[in-house]
Every structure is written in structure tokens, then in C-alpha cells.
C-alpha positions in Angstrom: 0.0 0.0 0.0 1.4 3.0 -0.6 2.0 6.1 1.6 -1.0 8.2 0.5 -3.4 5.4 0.7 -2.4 5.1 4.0 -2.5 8.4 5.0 -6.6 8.7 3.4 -7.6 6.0 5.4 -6.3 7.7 8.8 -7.7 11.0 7.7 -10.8 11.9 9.8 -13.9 11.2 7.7 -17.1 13.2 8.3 -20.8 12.7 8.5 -23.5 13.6 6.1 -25.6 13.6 9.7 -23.1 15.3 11.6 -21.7 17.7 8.9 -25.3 19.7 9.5 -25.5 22.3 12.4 -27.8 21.7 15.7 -30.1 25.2 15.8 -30.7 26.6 19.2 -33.7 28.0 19.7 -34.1 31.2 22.0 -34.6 29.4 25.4 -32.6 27.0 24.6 -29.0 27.1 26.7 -26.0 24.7 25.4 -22.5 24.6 27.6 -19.9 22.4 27.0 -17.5 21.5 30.1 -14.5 19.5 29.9 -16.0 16.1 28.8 -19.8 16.6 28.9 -22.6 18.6 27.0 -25.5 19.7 29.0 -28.5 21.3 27.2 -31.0 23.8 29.2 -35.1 24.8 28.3 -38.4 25.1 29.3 -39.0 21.5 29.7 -36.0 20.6 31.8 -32.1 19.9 31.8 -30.6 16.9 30.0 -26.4 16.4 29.8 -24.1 13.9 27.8 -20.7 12.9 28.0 -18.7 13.8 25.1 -15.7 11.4 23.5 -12.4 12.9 23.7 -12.1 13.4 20.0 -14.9 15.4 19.8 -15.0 19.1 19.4 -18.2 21.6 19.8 -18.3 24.9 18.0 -21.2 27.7 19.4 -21.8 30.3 16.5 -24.9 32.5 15.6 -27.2 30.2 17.7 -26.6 26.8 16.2 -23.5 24.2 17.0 -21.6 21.9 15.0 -19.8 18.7 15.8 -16.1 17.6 14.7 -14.4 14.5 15.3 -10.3 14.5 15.1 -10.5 10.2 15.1 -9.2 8.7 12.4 -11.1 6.8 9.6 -14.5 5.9 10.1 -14.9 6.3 13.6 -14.8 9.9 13.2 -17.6 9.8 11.2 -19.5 7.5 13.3 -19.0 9.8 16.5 -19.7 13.1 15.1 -23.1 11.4 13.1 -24.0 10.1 16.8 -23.1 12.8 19.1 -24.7 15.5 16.5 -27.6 13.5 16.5 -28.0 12.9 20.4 -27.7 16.7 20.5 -30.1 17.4 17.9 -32.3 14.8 20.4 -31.7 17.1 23.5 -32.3 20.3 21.8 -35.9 19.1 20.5 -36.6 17.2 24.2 -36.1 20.8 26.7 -38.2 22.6 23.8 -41.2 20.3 22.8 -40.5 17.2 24.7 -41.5 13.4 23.7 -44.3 11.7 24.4 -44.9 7.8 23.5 -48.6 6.4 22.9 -49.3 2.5 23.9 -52.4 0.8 24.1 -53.6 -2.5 25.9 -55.3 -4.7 23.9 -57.3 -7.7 25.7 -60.4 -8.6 27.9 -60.1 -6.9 31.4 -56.3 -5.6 30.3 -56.2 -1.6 31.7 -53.4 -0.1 33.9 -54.0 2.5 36.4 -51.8 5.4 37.8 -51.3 6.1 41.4 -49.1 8.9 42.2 -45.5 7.9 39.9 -46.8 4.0 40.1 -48.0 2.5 37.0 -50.8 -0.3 37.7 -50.5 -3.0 35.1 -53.4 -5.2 34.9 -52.5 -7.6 32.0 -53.8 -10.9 32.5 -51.9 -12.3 35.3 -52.5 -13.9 38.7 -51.1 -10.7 39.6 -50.6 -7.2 39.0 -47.6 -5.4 37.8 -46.3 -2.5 39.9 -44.2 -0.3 37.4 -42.6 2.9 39.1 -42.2 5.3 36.4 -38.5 6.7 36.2 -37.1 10.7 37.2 -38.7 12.9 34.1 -41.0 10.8 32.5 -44.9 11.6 33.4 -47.5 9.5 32.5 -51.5 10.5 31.1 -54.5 8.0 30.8 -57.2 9.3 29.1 -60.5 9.1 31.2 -62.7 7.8 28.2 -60.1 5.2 27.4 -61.1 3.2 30.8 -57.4 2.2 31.3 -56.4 1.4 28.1 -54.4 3.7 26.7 -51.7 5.3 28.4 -49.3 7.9 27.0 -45.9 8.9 28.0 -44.8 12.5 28.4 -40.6 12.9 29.3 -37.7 15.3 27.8 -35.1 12.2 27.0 -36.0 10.8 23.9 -33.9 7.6 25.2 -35.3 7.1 28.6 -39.1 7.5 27.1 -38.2 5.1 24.3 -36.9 2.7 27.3 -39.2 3.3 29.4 -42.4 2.1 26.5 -40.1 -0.7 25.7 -40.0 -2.0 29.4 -44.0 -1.7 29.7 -44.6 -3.2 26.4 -42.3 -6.6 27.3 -44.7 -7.0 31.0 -47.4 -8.6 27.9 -46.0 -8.1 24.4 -48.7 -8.6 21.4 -49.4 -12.7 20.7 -49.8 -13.2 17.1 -53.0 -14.8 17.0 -55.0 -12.8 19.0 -53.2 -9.7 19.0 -53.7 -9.5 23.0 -50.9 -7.7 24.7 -49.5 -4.0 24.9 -48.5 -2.4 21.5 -47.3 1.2 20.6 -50.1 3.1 19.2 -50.6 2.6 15.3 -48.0 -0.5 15.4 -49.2 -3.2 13.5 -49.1 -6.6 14.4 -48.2 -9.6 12.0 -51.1 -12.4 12.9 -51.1 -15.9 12.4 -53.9 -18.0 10.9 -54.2 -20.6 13.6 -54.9 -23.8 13.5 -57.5 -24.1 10.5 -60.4 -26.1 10.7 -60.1 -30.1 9.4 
């Protein structure tokens, strides 16, 4: 291999993700310490620890990500850290919220102070504390059957809907269990009739 070959493949790639800048809108407060990112709004504070070859630029109220690694791992960090950003900026402005509904006879879940309720089938019910910064709604008319998740952190809300789905996933001939709203669920036949 020659010398310039070599050197191309060590020189820092970028991201078509991470080569686009993160806007700041007004309310919006980014600071960058040492090794960590933290992102300030109306809807809360959310932080992120940021790899040593990353660098953050502040300019004209928007920020853009560079990565000094070499090869493709510069491009992978800046695409991921510039899109975790992106994530925080959007979570302290709007927020997240996460829709899931409970599908099956008697299957509702209930809300007592930060406790989720889960009624799902069981011998018994599932006591589900909901985590720091993520609120929880269930629409009266719905009678316990849908609930909808309300939280800053796009990852934590996305964990948190994951971990109450898997108390009663959706079987696939029925299609009993908890499911994200509008998610549609691949059914089997059955057994078919001799």
C-alpha cells in the first residue's frame, strides 16, 4: 500500500448527519465542560458525556460537531453525538411523548401517584414505578387502556415504552398484549379447521 493510501484511510472522515449544524432556539442554553454537553429549556435539563475526540463549535445560535479520530470512527461519533444533540435540543423545547395501548379482555393499567398499575392478565398485577422525568396520562374515556408517556429524553421514554410493552408483548393470533399506538401486528392463521 502506498503512503497516500495510507495516510486517506487515517484522515478523519465526516458525517452527512453530523456535517449539518444543531439550531438553538431562544430558550434553549448549550454549555460544553470539559468532557460533557449539557442542554438547558423550558421543559428541563438533560447532559451527555462527550468522547475525547470530539469538538463543539457555538456560532450564531446553532452548534456543529467535529471529530479528530481517524477513519470511520470519526464519522460515526460526530453522526451520533450530532444527533444525540439534535435529540436534547428538541426534548427541553417540545419534549417526547410515547402512545401505547392495551389490547385484551379486562387488560387496563392504572396510575397512582409515579406507580403504574399494570393489569395484563396475570395472577397478579404489575407494579411499574415510572422513572425521574417521565410523566404518565390516561385518558379518562379510554377506561385504562391507553396510556401515554410525556418525558424530555428521547432515550429514557423510548426505554421506558419498551420495558412496559415486554410486561405482555402482542401474541400473534389474537393480538392481546400491549403495543405502541398505530403498530401493526403480524397475525397468524391458527390452527385451521379439518
Amino acid at each position: 500500500m502506498e503512503p497516500a493510501q495510507i495516510e486517506n484511510k487515517l484522515a478523519p472522515k465526516t458525517s452527512r448527519v453530523g456535517k449539518k449544524p444543531v439550531v438553538t432556539p431562544k430558550g434553549v442554553t448549550v454549555s460544553v465542560a470539559a468532557s460533557e454537553v449539557k442542554v438547558k429549556g423550558p421543559k428541563g435539563e438533560l447532559s451527555f458525556p462527550l468522547h475525547s475526540s470530539i469538538q463543539l463549535n457555538q456560532a450564531d445560535g446553532s452548534l456543529t460537531v467535529t471529530s479528530s479520530a481517524p477513519g470511520r470512527d470519526g464519522a460515526r461519533l460526530q453522526g451520533m453525538t450530532r444527533a444525540t444533540i439534535a435529540n436534547m435540543v428538541q426534548g427541553v423545547t417540545t419534549g417526547y411523548e410515547r402512545t401505547l395501548e392495551l389490547v385484551g379482555t379486562g387488560y387496563r393499567v392504572e396510575l397512582k401517584g409515579t406507580t403504574l398499575t399494570c393489569i395484563l392478565g396475570y395472577s397478579h398485577q404489575i407494579e411499574y414505578p415510572l422513572p425521574k422525568g417521565i410523566t404518565a396520562d390516561i385518558p379518562k374515556e379510554s377506561k385504562g387502556t391507553i396510556l401515554t408517556l410525556f418525558g424530555s429524553d428521547k432515550a429514557l421514554i423510548g426505554q421506558t415504552a419498551a420495558t412496559i410493552r415486554g410486561f405482555r408483548p402482542p401474541e400473534p393470533y389474537g393480538g392481546k398484549g400491549v403495543r405502541y399506538k398505530g403498530e401493526k401486528i403480524r397475525e397468524k392463521a391458527g390452527k385451521a379447521g379439518k
